[in-house]
C-alpha positions as CSV (number, residue, x, y, z in Angstrom):
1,X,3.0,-26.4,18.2
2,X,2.1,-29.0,20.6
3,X,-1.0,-29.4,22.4
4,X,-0.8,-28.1,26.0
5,X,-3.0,-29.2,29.6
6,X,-3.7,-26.5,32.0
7,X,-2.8,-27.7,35.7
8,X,-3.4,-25.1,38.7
9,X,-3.0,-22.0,36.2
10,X,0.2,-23.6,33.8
11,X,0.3,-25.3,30.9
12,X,2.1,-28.6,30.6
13,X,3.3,-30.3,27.5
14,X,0.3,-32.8,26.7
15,X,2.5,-36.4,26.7
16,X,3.0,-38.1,23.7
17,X,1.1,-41.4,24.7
18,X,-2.2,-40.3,24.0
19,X,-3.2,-43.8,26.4
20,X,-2.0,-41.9,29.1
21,X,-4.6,-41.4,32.2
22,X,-4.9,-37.5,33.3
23,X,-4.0,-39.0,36.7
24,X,-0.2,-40.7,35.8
25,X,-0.2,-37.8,33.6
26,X,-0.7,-35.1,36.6
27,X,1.5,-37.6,38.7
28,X,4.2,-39.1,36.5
29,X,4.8,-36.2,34.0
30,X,3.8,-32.7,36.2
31,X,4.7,-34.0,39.4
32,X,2.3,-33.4,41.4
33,X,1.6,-36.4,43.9
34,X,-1.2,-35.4,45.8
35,X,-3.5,-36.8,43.4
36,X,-3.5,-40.7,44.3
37,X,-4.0,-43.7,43.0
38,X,-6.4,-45.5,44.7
39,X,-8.4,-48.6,42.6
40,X,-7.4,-47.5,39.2
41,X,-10.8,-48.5,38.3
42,X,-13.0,-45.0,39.6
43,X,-14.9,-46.6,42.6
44,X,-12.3,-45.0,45.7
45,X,-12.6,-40.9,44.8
46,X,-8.6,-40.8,45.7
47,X,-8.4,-39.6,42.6
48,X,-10.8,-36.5,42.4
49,X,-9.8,-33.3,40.4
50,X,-11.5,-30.9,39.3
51,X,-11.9,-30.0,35.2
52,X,-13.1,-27.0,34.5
53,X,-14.7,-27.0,37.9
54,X,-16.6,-30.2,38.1
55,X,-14.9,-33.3,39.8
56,X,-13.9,-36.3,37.8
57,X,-12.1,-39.5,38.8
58,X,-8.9,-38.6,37.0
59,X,-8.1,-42.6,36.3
60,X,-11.0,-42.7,34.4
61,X,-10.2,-40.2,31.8
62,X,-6.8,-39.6,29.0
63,X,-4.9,-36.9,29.4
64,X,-5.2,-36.2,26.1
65,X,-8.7,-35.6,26.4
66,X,-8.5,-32.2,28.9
67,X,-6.3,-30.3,26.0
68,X,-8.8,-27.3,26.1
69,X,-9.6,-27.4,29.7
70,X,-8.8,-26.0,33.1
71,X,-7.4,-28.8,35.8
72,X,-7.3,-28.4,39.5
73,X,-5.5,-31.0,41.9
74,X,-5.1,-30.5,45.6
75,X,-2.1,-28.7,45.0
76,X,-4.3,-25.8,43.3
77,X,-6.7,-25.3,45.6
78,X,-4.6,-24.5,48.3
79,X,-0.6,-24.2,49.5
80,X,0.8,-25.5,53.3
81,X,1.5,-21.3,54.1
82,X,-2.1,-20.7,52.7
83,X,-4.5,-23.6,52.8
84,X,-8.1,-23.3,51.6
85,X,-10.9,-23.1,54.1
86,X,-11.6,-26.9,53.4
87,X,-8.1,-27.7,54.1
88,X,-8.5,-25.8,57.2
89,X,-11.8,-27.2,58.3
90,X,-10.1,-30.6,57.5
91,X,-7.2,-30.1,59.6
92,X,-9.6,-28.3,63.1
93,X,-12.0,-31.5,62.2
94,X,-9.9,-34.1,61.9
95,X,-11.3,-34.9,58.6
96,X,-8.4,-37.9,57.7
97,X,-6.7,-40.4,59.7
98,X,-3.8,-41.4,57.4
99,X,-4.7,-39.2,55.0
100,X,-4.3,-41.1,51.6
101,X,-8.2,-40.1,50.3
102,X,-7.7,-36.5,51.6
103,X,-7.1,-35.2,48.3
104,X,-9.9,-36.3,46.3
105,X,-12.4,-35.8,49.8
106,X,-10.9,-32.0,49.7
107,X,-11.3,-31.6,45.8
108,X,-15.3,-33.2,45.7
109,X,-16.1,-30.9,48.3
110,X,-14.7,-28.3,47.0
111,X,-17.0,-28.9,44.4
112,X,-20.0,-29.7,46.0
113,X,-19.8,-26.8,47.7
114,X,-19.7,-25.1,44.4
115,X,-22.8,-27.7,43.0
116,X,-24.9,-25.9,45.7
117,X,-24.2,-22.5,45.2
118,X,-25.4,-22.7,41.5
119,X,-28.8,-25.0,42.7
120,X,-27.8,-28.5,41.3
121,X,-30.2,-30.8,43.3
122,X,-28.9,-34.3,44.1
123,X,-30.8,-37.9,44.6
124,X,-31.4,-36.8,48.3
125,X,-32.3,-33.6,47.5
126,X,-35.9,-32.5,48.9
127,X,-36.0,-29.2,46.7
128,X,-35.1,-30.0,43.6
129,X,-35.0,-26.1,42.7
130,X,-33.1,-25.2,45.8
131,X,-31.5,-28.0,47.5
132,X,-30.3,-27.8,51.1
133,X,-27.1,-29.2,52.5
134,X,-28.8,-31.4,55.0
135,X,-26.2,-34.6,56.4
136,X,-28.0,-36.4,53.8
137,X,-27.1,-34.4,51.0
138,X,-23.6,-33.9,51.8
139,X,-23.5,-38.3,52.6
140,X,-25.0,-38.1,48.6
141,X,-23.0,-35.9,47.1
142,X,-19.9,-37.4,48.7
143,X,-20.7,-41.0,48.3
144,X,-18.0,-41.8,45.4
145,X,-14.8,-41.2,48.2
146,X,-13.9,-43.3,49.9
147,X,-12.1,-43.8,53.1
148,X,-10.9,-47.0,54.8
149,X,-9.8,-45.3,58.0
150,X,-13.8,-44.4,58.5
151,X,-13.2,-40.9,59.1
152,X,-16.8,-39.9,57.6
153,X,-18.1,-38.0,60.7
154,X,-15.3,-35.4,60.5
155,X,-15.1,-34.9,56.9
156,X,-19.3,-34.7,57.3
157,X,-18.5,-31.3,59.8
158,X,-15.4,-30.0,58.2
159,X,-17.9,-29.3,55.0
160,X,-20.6,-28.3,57.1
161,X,-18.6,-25.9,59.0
162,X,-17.1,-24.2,55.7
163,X,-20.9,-24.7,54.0
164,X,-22.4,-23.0,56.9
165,X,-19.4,-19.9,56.9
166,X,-19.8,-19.6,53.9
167,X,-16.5,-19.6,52.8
């Protein structure tokens, strides 16, 4: 029986190239594009996933190394008929300008959203047993995307708006 990789709720066969990145594997063998390619080297956060609910830079990692856990891509956490409330609050912010980092933006706060439900302080934060989402913590916690187009300010209130919902 071969080995499979959970992506958004289905398995997929795990490729046969065990050199295979989880990102050209979600790409090039599931098909699912909104993941990106950005450095190829883990410094741009275009390619942010989730595993198992905590964001990796999926360039960094094998496929073959995600065989008994859960993957989420933009493409999970949310459909063009029914987007998440990030998505939304992305979208009413203007949280992108062309868009290409959206992904991995959506997918780290997603779960950093998630990192301050369960108390996970950061560098910035000033409680380290209940942490705040101040600007500065969300600046922190955000620091490994990237985006070119400088579209910081809105992604900064489309998270605060769905932080302060709480959605």
């Amino acid at each position: 029986m071969s080995e499979t990789i959970k992506v958004n709720g289905s398995d997929h066969l795990m490729p046969a190239d065990a050199r295979v990145s989880l990102l050209d594997f979600l790409r090039h063998h599931v098909g699912l594009t909104g993941t990106k390619k950005g450095c190829d080297h883990g410094q741009c956060g275009a390619c942010t996933v989730l595993v198992d609910g905590v964001r990796i830079n999926s360039c960094l990692t094998l496929a073959s190394m995600h065989g008994q856990q859960e993957v989420t891509t933009i493409e999970g956490l949310g459909t063009p008929d029914a987007p998440s409330d990030l998505q939304k609050a992305f979208l009413e912010h203007d949280g992108f300008q062309c868009g290409y980092c959206t992904p991995g933006q959506i997918c780290s706060a997603t779960a950093l959203l998630d990192e301050i439900r369960a108390g996970w302080p950061s560098d910035a934060s000033d409680d380290l047993n209940a942490p705040s989402l101040s600007d500065e913590e969300i600046r922190e916690r955000m620091s490994g995307n990237l985006c070119r187009c400088g579209a910081y300010a809105n992604i900064l209130a489309a998270i605060r708006q769905v932080a302060e919902t709480g959605a």
